[in-house]
N, C-alpha and C positions, 0 to 999 in steps of 0.2 A: 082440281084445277083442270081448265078442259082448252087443248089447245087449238092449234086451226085446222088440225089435221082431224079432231072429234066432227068438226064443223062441218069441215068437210064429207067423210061420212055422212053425218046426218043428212045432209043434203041429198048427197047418191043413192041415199037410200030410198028417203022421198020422192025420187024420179019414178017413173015407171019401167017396167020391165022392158026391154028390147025388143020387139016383133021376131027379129030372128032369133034369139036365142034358145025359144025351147025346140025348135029347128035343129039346132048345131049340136043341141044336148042330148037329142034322140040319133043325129049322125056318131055321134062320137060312141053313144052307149052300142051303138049297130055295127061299127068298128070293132071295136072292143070285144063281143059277142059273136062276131064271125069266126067259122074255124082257118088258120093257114094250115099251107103246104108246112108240116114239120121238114126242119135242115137238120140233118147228123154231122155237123162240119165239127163238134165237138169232140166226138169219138177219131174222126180224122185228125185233125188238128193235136191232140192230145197224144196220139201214137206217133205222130212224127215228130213232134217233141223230145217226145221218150226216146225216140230210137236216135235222133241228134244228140242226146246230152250221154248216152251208151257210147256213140263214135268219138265226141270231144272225149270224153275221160279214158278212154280206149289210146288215140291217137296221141294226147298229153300223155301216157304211159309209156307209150316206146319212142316218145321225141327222145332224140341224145339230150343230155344234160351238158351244160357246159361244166367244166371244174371251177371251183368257187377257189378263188384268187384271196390271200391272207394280205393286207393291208394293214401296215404301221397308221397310225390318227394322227401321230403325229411326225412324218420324216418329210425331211427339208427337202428330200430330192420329187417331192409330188409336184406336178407341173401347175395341177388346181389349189395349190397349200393358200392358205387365207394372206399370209405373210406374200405373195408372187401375185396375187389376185389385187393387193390394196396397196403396192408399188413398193414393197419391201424388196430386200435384194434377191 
């Protein structure tokens, strides 16, 4: 079954090739094949990472703790109790 989108193809195929394109295709291979300036920003980057995620779990270490507070689930004198929330008494 061949739909319009085969046709289509067929079609672009049958056109001729672009004038510029083997232009663009020899810029692009010529890009690609140039050497850069190497960036070490990896090795930076990565150390100052490490040494942040060493002061957060340092710092989280000697934060004071609050004391954890023991709660009744279910005591009528809680000001948020579902009963006080949904106009119970």
């Amino acid at each position: 079954m061949r739909d319009d989108l085969d046709d289509m193809l067929g079609r672009l195929a049958a056109r001729p090739v672009h004038p510029g394109l083997e232009d663009m295709s020899a810029s692009v291979l010529d890009r690609i094949a140039a050497p850069r300036p190497r960036q070490d920003r990896f090795a930076v980057t990565g150390a100052l990472a490490a040494v942040l995620a060493v002061g957060m779990g340092l710092g989280g270490s000697w934060a004071m703790q609050a004391p954890a507070h023991k709660v009744a689930t279910f005591d009528s004198s809680l000001a948020l109790a579902p009963s006080t929330l949904l106009g119970g008494s």
